[in-house]
Backbone bond lengths (Angstrom), bond angles and torsions (degrees), N, CA, C in turn:
res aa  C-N    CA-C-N  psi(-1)  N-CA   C-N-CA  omega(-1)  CA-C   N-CA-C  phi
1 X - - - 1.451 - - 1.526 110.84 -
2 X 1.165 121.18 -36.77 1.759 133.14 -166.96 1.315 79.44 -75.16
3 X 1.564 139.36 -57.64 1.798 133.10 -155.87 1.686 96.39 -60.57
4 X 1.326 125.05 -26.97 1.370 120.21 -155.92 1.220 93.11 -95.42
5 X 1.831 143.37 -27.16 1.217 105.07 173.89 1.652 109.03 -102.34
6 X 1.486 119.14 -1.14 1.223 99.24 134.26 1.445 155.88 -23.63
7 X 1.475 104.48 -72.89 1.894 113.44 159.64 1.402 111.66 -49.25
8 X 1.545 115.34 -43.15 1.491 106.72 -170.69 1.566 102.39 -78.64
9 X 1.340 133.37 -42.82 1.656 119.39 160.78 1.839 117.08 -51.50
10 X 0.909 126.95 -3.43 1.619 145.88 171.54 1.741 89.04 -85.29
11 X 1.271 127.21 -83.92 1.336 135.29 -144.75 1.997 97.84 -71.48
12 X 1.027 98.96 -28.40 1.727 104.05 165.42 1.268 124.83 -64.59
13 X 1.426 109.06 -40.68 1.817 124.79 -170.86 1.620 101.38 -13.07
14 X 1.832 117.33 -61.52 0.779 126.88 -172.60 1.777 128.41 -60.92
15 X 1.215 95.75 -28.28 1.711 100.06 178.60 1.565 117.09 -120.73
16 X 0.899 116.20 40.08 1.386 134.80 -175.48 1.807 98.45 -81.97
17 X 0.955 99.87 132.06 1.879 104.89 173.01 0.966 140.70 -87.04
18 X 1.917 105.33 -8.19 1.420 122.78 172.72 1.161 120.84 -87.73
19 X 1.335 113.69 115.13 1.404 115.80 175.05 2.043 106.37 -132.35
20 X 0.874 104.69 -175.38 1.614 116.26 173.42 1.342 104.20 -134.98
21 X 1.623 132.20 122.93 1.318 126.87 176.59 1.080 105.78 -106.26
22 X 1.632 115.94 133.53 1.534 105.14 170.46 2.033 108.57 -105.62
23 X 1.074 90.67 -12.25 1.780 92.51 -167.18 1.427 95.91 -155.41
24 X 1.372 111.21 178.37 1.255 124.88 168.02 1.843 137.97 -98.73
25 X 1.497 92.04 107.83 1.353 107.43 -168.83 1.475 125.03 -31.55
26 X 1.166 147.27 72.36 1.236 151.97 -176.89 1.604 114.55 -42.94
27 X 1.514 136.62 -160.93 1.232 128.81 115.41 1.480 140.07 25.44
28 X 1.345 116.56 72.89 1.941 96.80 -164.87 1.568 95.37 -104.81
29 X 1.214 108.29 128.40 1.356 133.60 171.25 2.207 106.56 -99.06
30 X 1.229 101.18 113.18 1.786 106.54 -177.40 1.970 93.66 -83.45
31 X 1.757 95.91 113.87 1.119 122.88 -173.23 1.775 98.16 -133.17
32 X 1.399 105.83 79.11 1.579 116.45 -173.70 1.655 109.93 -79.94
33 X 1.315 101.78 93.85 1.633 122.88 159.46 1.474 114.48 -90.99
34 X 1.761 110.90 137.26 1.758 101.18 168.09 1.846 84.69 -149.43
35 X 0.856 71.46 161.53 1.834 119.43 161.85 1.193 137.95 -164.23
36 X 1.606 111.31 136.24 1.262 130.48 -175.21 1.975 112.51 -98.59
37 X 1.448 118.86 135.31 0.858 119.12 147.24 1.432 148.62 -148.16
38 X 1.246 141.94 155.28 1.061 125.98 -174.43 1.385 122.11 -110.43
39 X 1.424 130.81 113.17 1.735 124.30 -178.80 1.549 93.55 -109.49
40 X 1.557 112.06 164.53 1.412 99.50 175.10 1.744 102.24 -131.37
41 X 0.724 99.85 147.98 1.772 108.34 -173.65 1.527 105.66 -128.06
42 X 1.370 102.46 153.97 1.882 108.08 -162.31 1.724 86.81 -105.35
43 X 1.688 85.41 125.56 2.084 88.83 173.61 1.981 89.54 -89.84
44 X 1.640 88.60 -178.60 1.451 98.15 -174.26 1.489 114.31 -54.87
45 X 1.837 110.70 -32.53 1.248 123.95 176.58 1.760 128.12 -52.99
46 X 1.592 94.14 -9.97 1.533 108.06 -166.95 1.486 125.07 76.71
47 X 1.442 87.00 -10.04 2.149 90.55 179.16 1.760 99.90 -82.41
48 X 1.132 110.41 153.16 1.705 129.13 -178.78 1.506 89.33 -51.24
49 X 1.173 112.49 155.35 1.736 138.46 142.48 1.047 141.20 -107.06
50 X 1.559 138.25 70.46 0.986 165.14 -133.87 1.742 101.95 -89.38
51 X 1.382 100.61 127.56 1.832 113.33 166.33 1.286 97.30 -150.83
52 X 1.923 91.15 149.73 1.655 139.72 179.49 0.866 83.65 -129.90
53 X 1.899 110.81 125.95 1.424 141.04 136.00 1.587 115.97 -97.14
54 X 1.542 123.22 118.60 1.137 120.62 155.20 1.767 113.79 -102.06
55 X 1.769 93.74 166.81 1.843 75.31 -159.63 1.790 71.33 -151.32
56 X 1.624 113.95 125.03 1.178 116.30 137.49 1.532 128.29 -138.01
57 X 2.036 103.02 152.10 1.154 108.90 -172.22 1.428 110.91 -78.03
58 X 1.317 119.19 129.00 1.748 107.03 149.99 1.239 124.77 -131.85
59 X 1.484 112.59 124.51 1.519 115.70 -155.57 1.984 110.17 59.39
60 X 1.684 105.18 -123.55 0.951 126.44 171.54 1.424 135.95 -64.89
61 X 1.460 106.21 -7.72 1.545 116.16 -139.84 1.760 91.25 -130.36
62 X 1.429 107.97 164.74 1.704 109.63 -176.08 1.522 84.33 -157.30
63 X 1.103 101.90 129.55 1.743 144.53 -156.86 1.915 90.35 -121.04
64 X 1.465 85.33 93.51 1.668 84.98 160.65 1.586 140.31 -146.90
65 X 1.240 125.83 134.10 1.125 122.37 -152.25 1.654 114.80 -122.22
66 X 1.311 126.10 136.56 1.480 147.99 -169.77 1.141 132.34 -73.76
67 X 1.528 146.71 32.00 1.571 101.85 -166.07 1.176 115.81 -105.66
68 X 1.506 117.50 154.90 1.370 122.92 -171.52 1.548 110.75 -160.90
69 X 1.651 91.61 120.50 1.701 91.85 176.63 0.745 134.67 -43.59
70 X 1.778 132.41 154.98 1.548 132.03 163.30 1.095 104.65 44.99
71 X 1.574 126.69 52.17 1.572 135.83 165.36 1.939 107.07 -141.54
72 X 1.661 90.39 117.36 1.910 91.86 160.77 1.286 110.25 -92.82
73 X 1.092 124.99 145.79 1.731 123.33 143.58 0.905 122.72 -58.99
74 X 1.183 137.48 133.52 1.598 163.22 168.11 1.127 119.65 -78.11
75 X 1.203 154.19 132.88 1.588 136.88 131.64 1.690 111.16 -101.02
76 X 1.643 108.80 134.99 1.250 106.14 175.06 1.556 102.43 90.30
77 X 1.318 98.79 143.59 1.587 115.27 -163.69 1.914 103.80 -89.83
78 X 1.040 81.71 104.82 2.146 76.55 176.60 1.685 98.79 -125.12
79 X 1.463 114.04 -159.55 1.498 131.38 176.35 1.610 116.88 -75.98
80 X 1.042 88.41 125.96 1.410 112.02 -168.58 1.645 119.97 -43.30
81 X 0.988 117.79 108.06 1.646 120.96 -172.23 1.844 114.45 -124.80
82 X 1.057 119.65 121.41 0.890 118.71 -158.36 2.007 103.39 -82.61
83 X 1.489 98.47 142.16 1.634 117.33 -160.63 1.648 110.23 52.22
84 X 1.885 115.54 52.75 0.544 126.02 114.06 1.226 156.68 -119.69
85 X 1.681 149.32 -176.48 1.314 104.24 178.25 1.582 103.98 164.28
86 X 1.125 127.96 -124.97 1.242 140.37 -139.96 1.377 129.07 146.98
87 X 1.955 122.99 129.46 0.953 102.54 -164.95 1.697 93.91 -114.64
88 X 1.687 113.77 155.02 1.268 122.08 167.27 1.562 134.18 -106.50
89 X 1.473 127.95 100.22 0.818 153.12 152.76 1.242 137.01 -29.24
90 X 1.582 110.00 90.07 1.282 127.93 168.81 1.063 137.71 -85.05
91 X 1.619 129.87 148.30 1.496 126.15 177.72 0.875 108.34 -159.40
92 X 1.979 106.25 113.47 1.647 121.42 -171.46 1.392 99.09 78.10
93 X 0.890 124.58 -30.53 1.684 106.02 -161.25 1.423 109.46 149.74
94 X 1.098 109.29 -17.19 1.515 129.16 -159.57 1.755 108.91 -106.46
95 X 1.619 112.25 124.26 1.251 101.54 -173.20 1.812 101.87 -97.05
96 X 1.787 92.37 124.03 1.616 97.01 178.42 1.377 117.36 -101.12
97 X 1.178 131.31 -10.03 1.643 133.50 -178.22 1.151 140.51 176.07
98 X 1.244 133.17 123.40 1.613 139.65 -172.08 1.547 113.59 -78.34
99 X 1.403 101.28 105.16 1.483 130.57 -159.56 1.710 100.99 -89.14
100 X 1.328 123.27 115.20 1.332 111.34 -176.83 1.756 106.46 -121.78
101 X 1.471 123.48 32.75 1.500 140.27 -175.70 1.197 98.32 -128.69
102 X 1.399 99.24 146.58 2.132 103.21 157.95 1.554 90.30 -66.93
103 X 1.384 143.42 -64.28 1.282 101.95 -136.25 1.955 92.11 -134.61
104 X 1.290 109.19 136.74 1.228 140.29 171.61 1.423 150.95 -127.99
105 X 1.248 148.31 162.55 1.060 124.10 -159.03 1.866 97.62 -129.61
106 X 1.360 94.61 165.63 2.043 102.79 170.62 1.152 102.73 -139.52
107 X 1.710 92.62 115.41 2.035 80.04 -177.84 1.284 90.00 -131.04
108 X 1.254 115.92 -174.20 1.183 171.32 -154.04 1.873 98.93 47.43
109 X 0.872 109.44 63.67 1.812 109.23 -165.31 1.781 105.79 -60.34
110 X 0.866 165.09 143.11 1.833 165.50 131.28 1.785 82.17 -16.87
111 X 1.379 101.68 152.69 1.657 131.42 168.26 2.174 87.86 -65.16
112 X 1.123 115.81 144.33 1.246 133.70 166.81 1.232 118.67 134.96
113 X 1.602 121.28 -149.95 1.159 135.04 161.98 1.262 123.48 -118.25
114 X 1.592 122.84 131.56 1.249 135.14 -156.88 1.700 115.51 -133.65
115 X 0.884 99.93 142.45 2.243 105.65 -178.64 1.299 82.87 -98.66
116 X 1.344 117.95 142.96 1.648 139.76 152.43 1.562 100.24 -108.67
117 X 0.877 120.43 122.06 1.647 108.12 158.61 2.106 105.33 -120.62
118 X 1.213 105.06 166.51 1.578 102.36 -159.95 1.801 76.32 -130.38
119 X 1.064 100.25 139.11 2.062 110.49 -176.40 1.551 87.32 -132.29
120 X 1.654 109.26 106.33 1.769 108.94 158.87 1.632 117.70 -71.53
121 X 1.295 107.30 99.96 1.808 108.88 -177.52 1.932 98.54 -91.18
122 X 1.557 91.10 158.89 1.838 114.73 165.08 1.210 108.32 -81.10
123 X 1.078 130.51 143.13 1.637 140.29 167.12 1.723 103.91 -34.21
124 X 1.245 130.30 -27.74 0.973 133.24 -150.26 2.074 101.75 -94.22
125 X 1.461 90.03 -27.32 1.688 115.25 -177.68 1.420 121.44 105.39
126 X 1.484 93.50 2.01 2.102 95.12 -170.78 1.972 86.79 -95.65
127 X 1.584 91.54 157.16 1.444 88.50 -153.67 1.894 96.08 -98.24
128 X 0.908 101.83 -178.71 1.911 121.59 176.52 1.273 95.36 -100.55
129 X 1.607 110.15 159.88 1.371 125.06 160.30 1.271 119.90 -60.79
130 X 1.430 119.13 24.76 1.737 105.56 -156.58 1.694 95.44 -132.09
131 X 1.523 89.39 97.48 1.937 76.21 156.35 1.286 121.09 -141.07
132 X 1.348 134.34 -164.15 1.522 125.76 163.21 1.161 116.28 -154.27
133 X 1.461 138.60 132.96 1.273 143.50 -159.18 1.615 114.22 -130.27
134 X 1.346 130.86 107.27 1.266 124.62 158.14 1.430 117.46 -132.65
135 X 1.481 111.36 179.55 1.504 135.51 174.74 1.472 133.55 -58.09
136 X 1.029 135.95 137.38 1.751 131.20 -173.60 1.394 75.82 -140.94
137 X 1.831 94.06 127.96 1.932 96.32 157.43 2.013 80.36 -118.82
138 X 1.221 91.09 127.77 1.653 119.24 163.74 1.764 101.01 -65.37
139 X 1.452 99.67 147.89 1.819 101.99 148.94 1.261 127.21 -90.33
């Protein structure tokens, strides 16, 4: 059952409504970057917690997607339950938004180079061992 709304958060990637705008999307040129990774984080059960981030640029925009075991999304801050939660969204350094989907987008990014880092938080806001951080070079 968890694989099935997996695929269907896969088959969404594309129409998902969450995004963070910082500017206005100009010109989009499809400049297909990915990466995969794996960190492992201890659930209450003691078994690892495993996440894949894929991440692509197009044009302005970074297309990115979540999965991670024995984790729901949350929206809204309640009592703390473990593999549940919410992820927090960084840029540069800077936290821009509380992400409650596997998969979302950041667009209109400035031309350069940018850190995303992804912070898995508890409903409660204290965070998990689980995050993942990479690079966007803009055009």
């Amino acid at each position: 059952m968890r694989n099935f709304f997996l695929v269907i958060s896969g088959l969404l990637f594309f129409y998902t409504p969450c995004h963070v705008s910082l500017a206005k999307s100009e010109t989009i040129e499809i400049v297909p970057v990915s990466e995969l990774s794996d960190r492992p984080a201890l659930a209450e059960d003691g078994k690892k917690r495993t996440l894949a981030v894929k991440h692509y640029v197009r044009g302005k925009d970074v297309f990115i997607e979540c999965v991670v075991d024995r984790f729901s999304f949350v929206k809204g801050k309640k009592i703390k339950k473990d593999g549940e939660g919410h992820i927090d969204v960084y840029l540069n350094g800077q936290k821009v938004k509380e992400v409650s989907t596997a998969a979302f987008i950041v667009k209109g990014l400035p031309s350069g180079k940018h850190s995303i880092r992804l912070e898995f938080v508890h409903n409660d806001s204290s965070k998990y061992d689980l995050f993942h951080e990479f690079e966007v070079s803009i055009p």
